[in-house]
C-alpha positions in Angstrom: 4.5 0.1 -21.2 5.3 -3.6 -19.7 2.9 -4.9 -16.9 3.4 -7.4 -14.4 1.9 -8.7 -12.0 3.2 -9.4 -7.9 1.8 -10.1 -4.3 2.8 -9.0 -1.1 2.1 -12.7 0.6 0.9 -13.4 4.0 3.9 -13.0 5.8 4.1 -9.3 4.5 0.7 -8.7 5.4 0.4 -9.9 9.0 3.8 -7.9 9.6 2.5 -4.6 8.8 4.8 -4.2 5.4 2.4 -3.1 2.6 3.1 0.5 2.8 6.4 -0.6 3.1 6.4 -2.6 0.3 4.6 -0.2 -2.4 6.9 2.5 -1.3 9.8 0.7 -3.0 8.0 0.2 -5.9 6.8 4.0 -6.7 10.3 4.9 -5.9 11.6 3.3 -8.4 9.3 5.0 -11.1 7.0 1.8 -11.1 2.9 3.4 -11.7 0.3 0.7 -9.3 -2.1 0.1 -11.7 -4.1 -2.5 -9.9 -4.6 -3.4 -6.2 -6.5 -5.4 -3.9 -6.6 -7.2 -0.6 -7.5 -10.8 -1.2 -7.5 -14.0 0.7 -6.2 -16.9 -1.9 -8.4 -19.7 -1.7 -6.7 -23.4 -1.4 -7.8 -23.9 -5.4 -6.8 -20.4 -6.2 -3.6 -21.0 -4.6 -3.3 -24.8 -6.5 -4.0 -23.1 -9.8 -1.4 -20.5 -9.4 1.2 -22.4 -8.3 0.5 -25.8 -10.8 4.0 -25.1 -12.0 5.1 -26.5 -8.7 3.1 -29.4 -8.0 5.1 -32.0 -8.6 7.9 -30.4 -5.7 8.1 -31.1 -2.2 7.5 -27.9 -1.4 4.1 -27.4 -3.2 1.8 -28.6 -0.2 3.5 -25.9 2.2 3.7 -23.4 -0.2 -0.4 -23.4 -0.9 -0.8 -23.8 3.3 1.3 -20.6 3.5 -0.4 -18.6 0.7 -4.0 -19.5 1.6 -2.9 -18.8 6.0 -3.9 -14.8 5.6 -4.9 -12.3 3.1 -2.6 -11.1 0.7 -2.2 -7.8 -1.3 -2.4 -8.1 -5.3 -0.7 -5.9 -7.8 -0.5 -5.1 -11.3 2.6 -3.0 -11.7 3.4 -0.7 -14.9 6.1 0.5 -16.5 9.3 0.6 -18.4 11.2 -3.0 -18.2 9.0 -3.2 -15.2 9.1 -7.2 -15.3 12.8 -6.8 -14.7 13.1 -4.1 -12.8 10.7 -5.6 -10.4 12.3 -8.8 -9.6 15.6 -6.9 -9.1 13.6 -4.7 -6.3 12.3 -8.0 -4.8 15.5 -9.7 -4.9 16.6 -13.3 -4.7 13.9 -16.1 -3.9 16.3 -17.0 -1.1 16.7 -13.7 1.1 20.0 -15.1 1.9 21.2 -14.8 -1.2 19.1 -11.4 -1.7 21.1 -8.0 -2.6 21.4 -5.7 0.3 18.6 -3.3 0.1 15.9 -5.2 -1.8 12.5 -6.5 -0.6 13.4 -9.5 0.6 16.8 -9.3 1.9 15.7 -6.5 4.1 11.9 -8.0 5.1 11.9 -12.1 4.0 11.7 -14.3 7.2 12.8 -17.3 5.2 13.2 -18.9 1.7 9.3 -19.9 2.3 8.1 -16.8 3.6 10.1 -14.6 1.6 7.4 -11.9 1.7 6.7 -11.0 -1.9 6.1 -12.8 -5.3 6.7 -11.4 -8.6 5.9 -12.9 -12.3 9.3 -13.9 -14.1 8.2 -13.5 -17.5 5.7 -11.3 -20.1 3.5 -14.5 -20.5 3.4 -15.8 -17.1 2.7 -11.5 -16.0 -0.4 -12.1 -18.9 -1.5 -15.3 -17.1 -0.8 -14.0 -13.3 -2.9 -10.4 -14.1 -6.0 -12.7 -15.8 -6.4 -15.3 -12.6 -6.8 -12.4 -10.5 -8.2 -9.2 -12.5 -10.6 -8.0 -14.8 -9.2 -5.7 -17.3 -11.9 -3.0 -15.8 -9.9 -3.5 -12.7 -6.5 -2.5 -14.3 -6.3 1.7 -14.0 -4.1 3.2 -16.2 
């Protein structure tokens, strides 16, 4: 079984879309095997994004990820990695497939509602920042 990790960000929170969100997933066959409501810090926010900090965008992304809680999620399963970013859909929800996450919830390319890792080693890294592996139920 692949893990991966993902976040329902701010913007799905404050709207009311967790159950929402989680719904898609166990449709799918995808087994939660971590969750909890967190509010990112401004360094926890920094750290996870460091890939980005050299873009013009890092400043608002870490002020939009540290504005309101967020839900964290280990997901499980078969090709999960995959199969998860196809459920969230493209980064830009305008370019996002009819029926996925963030074509049908994203407000915007910045508040686009959900992140997901794009890769086993960056799922490995994601899952440590944020859980323990006594956390991770399955």
């Amino acid at each position: 079984m692949e893990r991966t990790f993902s976040i329902i960000k701010p913007d799905g929170v404050r709207r009311n879309l967790i159950g929402k969100i989680l719904a898609r997933f166990e449709e799918k066959g995808i087994t939660l095997a971590a969750l909890r409501m967190h509010w990112l810090s401004r360094r926890e926010a920094e750290v996870f994004y460091a890939a980005h900090k050299q873009r013009p965008f890092f400043g608002e992304l870490v002020e939009m990820m540290t504005a309101g809680p967020v839900v964290l999620l280990v997901l499980e399963g078969e090709d999960v990695i995959r199969r998860n970013r196809d459920i969230m859909g493209a980064t830009n929800p305008k370019d996002a497939a009819a029926g996925t996450i963030r074509k049908d919830f994203a407000i915007s390319i910045g508040e686009n509602t959900v992140h997901g890792s794009d890769s086993p080693e960056a799922a490995r890294v994601e899952i440590a920042q944020f859980f323990s592996t006594s956390q991770i139920v399955t």
